[in-house]
MIDOZA-156559 format. One record per residue: residue in three letters; x, y, z of N, C-alpha, C, O in turn. Coordinates in steps of 0.02 Angstrom, whole numbers, padded with zeros to 5 digits, always signed. Atoms other than C-alpha are relative to their C-alpha. Last residue first. Example, Ala and Ser with C-alpha at 12.3 -4.5 7.8 and 13.67 -1.06 7.14 Angstrom:
2
SER-00042-00059-00003+00684-00053+00357-00039+00055+00037-00014+00110+00045
ALA+00045-00059+00000+00615-00225+00390+00045+00060+00000+00097+00059+00033
***
This chain:
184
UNK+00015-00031-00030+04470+03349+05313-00015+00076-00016-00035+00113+00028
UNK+00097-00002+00001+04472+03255+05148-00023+00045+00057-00076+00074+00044
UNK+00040-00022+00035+04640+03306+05114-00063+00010+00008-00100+00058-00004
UNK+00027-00065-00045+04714+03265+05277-00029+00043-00051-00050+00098-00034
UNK+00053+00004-00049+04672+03095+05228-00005+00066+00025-00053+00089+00056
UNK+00067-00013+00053+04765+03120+05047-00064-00003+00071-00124+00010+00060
UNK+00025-00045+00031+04925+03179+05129-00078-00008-00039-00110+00036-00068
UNK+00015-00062-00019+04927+03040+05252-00022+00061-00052-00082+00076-00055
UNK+00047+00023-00037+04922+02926+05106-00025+00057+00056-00070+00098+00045
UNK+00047-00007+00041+05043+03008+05004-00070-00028+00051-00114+00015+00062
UNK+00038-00068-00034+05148+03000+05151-00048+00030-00046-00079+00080-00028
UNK+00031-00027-00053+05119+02815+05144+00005+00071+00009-00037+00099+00044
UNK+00073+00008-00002+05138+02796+04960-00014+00011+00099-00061+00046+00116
UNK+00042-00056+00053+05306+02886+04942-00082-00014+00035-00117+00026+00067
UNK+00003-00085-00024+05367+02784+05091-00051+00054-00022-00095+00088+00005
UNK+00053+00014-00056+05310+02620+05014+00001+00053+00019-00048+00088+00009
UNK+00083-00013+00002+05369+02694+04853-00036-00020+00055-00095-00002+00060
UNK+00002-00091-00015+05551+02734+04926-00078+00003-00020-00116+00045+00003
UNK-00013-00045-00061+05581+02557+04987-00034+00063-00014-00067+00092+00030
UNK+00004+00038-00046+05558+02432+04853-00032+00039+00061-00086+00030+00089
UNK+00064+00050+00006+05523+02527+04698-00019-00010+00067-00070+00014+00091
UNK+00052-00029+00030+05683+02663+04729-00059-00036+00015-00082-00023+00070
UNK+00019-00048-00046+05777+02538+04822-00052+00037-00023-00109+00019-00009
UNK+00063+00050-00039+05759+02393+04706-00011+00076+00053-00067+00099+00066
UNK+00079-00007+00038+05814+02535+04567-00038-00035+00073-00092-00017+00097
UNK+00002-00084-00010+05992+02558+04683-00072-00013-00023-00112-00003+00023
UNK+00018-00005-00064+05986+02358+04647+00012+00051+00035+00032+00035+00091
UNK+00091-00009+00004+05992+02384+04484+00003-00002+00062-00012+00054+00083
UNK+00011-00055-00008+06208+02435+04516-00100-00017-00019-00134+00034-00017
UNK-00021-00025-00057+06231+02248+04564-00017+00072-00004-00044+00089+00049
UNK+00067+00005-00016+06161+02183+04406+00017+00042+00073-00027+00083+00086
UNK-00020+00006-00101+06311+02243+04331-00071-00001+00024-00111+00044+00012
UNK-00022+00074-00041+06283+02216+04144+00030-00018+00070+00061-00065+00096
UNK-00081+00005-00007+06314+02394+04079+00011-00066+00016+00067-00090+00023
UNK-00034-00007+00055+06126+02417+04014+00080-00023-00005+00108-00042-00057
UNK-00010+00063+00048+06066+02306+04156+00025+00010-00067+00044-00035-00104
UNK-00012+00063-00019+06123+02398+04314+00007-00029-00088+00058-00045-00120
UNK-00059+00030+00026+06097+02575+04226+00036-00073+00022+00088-00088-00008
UNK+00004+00000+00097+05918+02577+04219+00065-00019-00013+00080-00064-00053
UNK+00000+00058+00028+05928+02572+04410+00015-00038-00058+00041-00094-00066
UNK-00052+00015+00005+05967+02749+04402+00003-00061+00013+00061-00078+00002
UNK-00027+00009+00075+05787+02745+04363+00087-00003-00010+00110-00024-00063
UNK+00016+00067+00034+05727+02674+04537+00018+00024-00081+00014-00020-00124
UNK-00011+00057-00008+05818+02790+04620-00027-00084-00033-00006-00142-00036
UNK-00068-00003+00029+05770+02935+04539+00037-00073+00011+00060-00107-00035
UNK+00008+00004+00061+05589+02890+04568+00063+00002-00032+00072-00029-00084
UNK+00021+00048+00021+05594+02866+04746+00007-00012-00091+00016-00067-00116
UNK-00044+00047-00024+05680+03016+04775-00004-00070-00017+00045-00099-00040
UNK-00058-00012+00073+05558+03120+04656+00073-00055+00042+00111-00086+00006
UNK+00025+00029+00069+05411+03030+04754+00052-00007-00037+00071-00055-00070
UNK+00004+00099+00001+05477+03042+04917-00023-00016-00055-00026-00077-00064
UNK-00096+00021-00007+05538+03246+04887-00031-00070-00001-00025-00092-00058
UNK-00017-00018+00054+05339+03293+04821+00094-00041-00005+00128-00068-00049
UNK+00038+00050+00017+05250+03209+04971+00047+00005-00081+00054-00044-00117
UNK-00015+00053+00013+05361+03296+05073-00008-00064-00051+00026-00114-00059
UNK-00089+00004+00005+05344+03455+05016+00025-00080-00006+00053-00109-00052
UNK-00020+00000+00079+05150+03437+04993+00088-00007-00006+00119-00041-00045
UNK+00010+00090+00029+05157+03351+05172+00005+00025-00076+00037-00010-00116
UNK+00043+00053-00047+05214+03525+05237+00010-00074-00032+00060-00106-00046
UNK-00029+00031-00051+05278+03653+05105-00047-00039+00008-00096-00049-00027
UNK+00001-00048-00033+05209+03712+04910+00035-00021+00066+00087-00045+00044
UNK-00023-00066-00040+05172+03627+04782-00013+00014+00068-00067+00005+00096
UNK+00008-00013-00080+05127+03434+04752+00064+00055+00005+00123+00045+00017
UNK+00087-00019+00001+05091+03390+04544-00011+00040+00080-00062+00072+00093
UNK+00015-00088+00013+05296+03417+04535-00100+00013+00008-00132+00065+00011
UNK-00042-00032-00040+05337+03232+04608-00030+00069-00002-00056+00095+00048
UNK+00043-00005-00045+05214+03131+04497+00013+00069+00051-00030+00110+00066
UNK+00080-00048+00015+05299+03148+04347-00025+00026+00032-00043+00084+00022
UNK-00012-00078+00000+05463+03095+04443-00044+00035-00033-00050+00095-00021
UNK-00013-00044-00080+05350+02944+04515+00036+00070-00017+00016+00122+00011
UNK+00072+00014-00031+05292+02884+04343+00022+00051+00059+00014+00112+00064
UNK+00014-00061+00039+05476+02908+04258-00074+00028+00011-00094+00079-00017
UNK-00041-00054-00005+05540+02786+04375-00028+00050-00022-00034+00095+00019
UNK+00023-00059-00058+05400+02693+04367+00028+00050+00002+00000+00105+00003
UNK+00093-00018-00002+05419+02659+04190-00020+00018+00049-00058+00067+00051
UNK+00011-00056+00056+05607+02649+04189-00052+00027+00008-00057+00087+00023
UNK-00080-00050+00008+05677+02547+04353-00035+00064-00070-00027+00125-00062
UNK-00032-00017-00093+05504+02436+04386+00051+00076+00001+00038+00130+00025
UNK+00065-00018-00014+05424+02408+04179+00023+00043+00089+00007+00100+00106
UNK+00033-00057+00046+05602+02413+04082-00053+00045+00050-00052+00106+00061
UNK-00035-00051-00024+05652+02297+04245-00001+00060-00029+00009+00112+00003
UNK+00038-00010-00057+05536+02178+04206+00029+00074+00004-00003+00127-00003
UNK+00099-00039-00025+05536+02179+04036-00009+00019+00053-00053+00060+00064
UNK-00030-00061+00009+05744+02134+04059-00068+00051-00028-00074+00112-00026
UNK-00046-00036-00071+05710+01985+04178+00018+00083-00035+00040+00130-00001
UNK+00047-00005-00054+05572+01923+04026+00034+00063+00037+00020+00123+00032
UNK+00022-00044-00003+05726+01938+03910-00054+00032+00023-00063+00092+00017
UNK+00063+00006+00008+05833+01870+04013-00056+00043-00038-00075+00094-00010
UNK+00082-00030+00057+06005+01881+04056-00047-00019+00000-00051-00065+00041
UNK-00035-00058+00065+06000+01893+04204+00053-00055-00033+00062-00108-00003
UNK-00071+00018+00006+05890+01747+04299+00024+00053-00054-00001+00059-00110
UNK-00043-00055-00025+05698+01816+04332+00084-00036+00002+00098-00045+00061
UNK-00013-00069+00026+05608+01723+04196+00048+00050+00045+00082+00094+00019
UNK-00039-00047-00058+05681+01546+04219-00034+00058-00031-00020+00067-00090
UNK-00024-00064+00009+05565+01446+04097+00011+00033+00040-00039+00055+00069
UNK-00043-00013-00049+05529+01269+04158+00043+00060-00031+00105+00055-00034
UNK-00065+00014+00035+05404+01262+04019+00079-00008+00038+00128-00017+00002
UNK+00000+00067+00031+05264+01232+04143+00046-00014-00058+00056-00071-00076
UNK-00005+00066-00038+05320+01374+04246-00030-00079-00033-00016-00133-00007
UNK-00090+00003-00037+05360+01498+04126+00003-00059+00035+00043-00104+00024
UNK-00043+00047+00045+05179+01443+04042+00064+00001+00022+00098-00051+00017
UNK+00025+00073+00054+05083+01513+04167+00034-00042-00031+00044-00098-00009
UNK+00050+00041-00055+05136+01593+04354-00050-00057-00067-00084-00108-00061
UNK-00044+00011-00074+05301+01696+04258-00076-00054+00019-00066-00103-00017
UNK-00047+00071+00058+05199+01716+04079+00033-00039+00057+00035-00100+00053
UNK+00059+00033+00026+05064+01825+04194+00040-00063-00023+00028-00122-00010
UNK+00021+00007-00040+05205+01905+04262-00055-00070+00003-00062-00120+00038
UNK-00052+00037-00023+05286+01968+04139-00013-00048+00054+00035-00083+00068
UNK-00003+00064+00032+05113+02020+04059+00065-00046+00025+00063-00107+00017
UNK+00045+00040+00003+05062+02113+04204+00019-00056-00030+00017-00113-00007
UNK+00010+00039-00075+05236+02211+04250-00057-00093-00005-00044-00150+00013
UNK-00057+00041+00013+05231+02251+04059-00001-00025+00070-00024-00082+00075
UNK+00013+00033+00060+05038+02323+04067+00070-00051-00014+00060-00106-00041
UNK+00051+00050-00040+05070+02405+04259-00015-00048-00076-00026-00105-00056
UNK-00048+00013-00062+05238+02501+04199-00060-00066+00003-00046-00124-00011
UNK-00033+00033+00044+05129+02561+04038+00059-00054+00045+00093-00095+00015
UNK+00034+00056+00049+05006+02620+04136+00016-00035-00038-00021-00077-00064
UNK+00015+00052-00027+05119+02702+04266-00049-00063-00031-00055-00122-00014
UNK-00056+00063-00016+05192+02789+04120-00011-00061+00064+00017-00116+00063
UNK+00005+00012+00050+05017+02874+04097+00068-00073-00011+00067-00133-00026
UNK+00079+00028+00018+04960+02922+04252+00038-00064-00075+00029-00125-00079
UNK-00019+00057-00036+05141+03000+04282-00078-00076-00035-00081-00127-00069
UNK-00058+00034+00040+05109+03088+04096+00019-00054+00080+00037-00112+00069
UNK+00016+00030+00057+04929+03146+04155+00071-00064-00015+00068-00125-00019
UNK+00034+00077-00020+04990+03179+04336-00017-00011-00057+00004-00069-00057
UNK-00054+00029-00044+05133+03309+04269-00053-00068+00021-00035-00126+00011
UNK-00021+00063+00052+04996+03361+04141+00054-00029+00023+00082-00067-00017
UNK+00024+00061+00030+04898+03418+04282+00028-00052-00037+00022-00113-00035
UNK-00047+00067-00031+05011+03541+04363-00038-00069-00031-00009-00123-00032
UNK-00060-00001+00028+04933+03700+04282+00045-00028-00002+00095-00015-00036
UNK+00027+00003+00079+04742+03643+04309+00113+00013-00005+00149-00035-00016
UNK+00035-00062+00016+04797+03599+04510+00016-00015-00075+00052-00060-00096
UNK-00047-00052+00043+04839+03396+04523-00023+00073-00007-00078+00070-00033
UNK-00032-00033-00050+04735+03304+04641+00030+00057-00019+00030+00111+00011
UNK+00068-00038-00016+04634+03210+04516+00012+00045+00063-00036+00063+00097
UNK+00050-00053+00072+04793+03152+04439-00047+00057+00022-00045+00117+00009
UNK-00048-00056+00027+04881+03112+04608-00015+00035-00048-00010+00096-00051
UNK+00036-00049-00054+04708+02994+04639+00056+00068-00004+00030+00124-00009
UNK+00064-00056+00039+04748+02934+04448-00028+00031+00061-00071+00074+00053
UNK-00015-00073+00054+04926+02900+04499-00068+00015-00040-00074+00054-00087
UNK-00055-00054-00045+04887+02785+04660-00008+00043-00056-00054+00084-00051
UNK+00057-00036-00049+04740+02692+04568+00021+00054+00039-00013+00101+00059
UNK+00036-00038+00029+04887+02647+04439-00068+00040+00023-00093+00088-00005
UNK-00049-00053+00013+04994+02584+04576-00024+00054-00040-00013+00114-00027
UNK+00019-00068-00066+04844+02506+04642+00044+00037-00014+00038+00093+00010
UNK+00034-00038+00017+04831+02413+04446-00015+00034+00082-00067+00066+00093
UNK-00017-00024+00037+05012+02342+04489-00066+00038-00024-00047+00089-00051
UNK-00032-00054-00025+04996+02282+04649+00015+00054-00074+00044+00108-00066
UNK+00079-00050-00011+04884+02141+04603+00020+00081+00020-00021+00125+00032
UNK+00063+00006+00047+04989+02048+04492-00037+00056+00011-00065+00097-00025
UNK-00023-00073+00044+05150+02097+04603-00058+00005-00059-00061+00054-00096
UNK+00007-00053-00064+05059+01991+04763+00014+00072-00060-00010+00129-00059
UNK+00098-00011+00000+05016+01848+04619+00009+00081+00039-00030+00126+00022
UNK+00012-00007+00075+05218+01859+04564-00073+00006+00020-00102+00052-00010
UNK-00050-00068+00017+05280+01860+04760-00032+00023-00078-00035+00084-00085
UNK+00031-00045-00021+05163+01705+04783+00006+00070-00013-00041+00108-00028
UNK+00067-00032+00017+05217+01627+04668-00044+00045+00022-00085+00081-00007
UNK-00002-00068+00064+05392+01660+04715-00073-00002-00023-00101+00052-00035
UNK+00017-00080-00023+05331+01594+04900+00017+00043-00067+00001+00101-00074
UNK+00083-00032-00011+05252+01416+04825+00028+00066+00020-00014+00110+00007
UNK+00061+00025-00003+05396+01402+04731-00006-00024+00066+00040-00046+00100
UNK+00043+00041+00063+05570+01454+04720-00096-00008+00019-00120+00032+00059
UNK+00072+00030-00030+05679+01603+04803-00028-00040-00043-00024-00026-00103
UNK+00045-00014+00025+05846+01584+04697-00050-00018+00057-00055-00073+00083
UNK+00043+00045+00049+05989+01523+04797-00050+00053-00022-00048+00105+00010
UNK+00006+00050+00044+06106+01614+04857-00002-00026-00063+00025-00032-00118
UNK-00005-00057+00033+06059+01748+04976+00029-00042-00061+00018-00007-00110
UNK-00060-00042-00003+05981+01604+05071+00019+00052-00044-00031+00069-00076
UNK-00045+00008+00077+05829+01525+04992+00079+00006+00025+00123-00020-00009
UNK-00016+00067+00052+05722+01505+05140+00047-00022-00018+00076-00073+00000
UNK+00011+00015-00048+05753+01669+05235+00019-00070-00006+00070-00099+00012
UNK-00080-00031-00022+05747+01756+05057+00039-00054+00068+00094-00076+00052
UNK-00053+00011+00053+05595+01677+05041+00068-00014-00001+00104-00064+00001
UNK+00015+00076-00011+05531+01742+05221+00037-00043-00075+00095-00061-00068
UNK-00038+00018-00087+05594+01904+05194-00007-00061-00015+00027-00088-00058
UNK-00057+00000+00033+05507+01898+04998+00060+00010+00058+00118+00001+00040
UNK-00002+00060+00021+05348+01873+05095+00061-00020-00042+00070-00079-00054
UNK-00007+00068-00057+05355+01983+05217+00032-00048-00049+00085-00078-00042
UNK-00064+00014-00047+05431+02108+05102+00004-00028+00056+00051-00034+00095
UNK-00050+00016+00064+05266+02095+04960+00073-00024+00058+00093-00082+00062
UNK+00012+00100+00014+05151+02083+05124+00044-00015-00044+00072-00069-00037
UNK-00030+00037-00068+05229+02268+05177-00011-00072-00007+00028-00114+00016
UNK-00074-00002-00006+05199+02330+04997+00043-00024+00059+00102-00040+00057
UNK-00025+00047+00049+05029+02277+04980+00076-00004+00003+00109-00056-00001
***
């Protein structure tokens, strides 16, 4: 999901120039692609849940938990973004905003605090090591995001795009490995 999200926001981008605003048909797309990406994020932190040893659990409970609240504001921003935003000609992603500032609650805070939950459920070396550093990397980064929009420099969120953008594809592929050499 995450490699189709940065085709398609390449291509956009590509479009738009650095600019312009990506517009229609590829932001819709970008908004259907983050529709569906948001209950695998939550499929991600309940397989981390069910992974967790008994004394590490409530580290996947509470990721589990903020990713549910990440995937519920993601949804509805989203939802308003591909319905009525667009037939009211409502900008939601232009700062300010208070859509643009749901989002980033749900991306920069909610994951953020999702992935460093996540981080401590994976002791010990190997892929647990790793699996444990790309999460909490990923996760820091996308909450020092947080400070872009409190100070009004959109320029410092974009540390968060990293986090989201970049460090959860990572996260999730060595999570991935790590869960295949599980089953063996």
């Amino acid at each position: 999901m995450g490699a189709a999200y940065v085709l398609v926001a390449g291509f956009g981008i590509f479009r738009a120039g650095l600019d312009d605003p990506i517009v229609d048909p590829t932001l819709a797309v970008m908004e259907a692609l983050t529709l569906v990406s948001a209950p695998l994020i939550i499929a991600l932190m309940a397989s981390i849940y069910e992974t967790a040893s008994r004394d590490r659990r409530v580290f996947g409970a509470m990721a589990l938990v903020f990713a549910g609240v990440m995937a519920g504001l993601i949804s509805a921003v989203h939802f308003v973004a591909l319905t009525s935003g667009r037939q009211t000609d409502f900008a939601v992603l232009e700062w300010p905003s208070t859509l643009y500032a749901v989002e980033l609650l749900a991306w920069d805070f909610f994951l953020g605090l999702s992935l460093l939950c996540a981080a401590p459920v994976f002791v010990g070396s190997g892929i647990r090591a790793l699996s444990r550093w790309s999460l909490a990397v990923a996760g820091a980064l996308s909450l020092i995001g947080v400070v872009g929009p409190i100070v009004g420099d959109m320029a410092l969120q974009r540390i968060g795009i990293l986090g989201y953008g970049i460090g959860l594809p990572i996260a999730a592929l060595v999570l991935s490995r790590f869960f295949r050499q599980d089953e063996d």
